[in-house]
N, C-alpha and C positions, 0 to 999 in steps of 0.2 A: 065277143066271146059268148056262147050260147053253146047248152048242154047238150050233149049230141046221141045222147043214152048208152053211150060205149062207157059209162061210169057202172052202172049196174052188175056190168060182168068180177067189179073187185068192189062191190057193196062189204063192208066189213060188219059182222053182227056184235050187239054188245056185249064185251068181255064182260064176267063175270071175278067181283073179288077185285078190281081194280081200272084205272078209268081209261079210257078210249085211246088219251093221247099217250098216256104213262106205259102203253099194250103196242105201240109204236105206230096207230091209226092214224091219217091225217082226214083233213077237211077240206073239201072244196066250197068256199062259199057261191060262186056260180051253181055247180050243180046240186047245194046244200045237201052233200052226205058224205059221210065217212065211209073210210078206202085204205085197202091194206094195199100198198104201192110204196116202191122204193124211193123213187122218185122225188124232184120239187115241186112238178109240174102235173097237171092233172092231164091225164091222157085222155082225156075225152073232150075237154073243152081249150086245156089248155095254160091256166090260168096258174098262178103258186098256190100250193097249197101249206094250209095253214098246220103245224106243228106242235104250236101249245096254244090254251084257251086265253080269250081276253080277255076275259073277269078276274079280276085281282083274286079273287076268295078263289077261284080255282086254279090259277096260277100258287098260289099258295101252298096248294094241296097236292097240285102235280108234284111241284120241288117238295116237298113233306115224304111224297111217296117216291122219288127218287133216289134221295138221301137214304130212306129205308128202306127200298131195295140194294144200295151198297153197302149199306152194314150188313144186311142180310144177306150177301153172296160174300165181304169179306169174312166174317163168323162161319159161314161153311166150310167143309176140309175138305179139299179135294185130295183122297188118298190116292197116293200112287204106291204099287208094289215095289219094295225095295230090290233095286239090281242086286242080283246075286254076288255075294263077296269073293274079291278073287284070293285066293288063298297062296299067303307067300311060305314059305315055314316058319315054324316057332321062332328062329332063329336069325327070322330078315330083317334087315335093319332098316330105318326110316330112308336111307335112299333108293331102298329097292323099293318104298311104298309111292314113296313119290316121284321114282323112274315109270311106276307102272299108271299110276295117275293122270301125270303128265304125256305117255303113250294115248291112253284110251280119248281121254279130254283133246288133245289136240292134234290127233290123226296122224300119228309113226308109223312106219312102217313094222311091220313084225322083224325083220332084219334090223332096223336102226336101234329099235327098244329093246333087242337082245344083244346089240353090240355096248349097248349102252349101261346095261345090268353086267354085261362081263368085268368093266368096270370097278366095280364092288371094291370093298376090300375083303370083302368074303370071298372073294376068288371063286364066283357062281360056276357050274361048269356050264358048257353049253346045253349040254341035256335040260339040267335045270331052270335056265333061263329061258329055253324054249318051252318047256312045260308052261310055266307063268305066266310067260306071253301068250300061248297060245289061250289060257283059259280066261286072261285079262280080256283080251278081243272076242273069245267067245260070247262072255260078259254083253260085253258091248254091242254085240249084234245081234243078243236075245231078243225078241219081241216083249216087249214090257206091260201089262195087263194095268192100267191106268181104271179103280173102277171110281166112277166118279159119283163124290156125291151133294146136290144142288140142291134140292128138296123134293119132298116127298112126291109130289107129283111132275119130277122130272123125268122128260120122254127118255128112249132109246136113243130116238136121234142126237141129241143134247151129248149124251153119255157121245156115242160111237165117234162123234164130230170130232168132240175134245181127245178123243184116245188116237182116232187117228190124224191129228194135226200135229198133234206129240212125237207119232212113231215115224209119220213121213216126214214129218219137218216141215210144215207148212208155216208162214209168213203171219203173224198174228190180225194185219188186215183180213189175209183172205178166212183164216179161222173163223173173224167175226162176223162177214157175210155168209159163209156156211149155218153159225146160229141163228141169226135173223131168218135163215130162210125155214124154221121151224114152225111146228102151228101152235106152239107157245106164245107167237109177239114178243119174243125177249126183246126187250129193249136195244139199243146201242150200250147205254153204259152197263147195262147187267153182263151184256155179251162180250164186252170190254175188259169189265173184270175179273170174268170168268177165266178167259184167254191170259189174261195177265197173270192171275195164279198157276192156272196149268203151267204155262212157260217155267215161270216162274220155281215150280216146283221139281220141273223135267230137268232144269239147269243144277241142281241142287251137287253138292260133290259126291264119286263113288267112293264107299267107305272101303276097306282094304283091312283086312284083318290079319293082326302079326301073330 
């Protein structure tokens, strides 16, 4: 195995504020330089490429600065704008709240969720139960403005990833590759639990107000 200079094309420069491997850089000891590449293997020569340092006191330091980048991303709030409240009247009762809950959360039909509010012992009419339905699903199909916030010098793209992994429904794997491919270097576990709180927070229940 011999370096072929096709390493130079993904030479990584030195982060700033935090260390090379912590910044998601690896190492080829063959072609001795650091390389922003997904990969295990160095595409130039070939060879694994190396992950974390061998020196104990840096090893040390990496996990120091790991740890505190995950308190540091859990202590952030990722606010997300609250779905609009569906509005039952003064007068609905906790089955109408959690027929219309149960509708939005777990994909009824506007037909089933209105036969199912007729129900009532409020004796809903159908007008009424079509009104609530229709503004529960409205609700539900609003675009949701997720503004996110990571810290102070977090890009656009970081923000846009996380908002639309949200709204399209994207797979928290592929979310994660989405952040890594930023010119942050977020790490794996930064972008891990960044991903996990979004979800996290998108899943949250719709409040319904009586």
């Amino acid at each position: 195995m011999t370096c072929k200079g096709i390493c130079s094309r993904y030479k990584a420069q030195k982060p700033v504020g935090t260390g090379r491997y912590a910044s998601g850089q690896r190492r080829c000891q063959i072609c001795e330089i650091f390389i922003n590449w997904e990969g295990l293997w160095c595409p130039c020569c070939g060879y694994r490429l190396r992950t974390k340092p061998r020196n104990l006191k840096y090893k040390a330091k990496l996990r120091a600065r790991v740890e505190a980048d995950a308190a540091s991303a859990k202590s952030q709030t990722i606010e997300v704008a609250q779905v609009s409240t569906v509005a039952a009247s003064s007068s609905s009762s906790d089955f109408v709240k959690t027929t219309l809950e149960t509708a939005v959360s777990k994909g009824w039909t506007k037909t089933k969720t209105v036969e199912e509010l007729r129900k009532s012992e409020e004796h809903i009419t159908i007008k009424k139960a079509r009104d609530l339905v229709k503004e529960a699903f409205d609700t539900k199909n609003a675009s949701v403005e997720i503004p996110v916030k990571i810290t102070a010098a977090s890009s656009d793209f970081v923000k846009t990833t996380l908002e639309t992994a949200v709204s399209k429904g994207w797979t928290k794997t592929k979310t994660v590759e989405e952040l890594r491919k930023s010119e942050e270097h977020i790490t794996i576990k930064k972008a891990r639990d960044l991903v996990k709180e979004a979800f996290d927070t998108k899943s949250e229940p719709i409040a319904i107000k009586a």
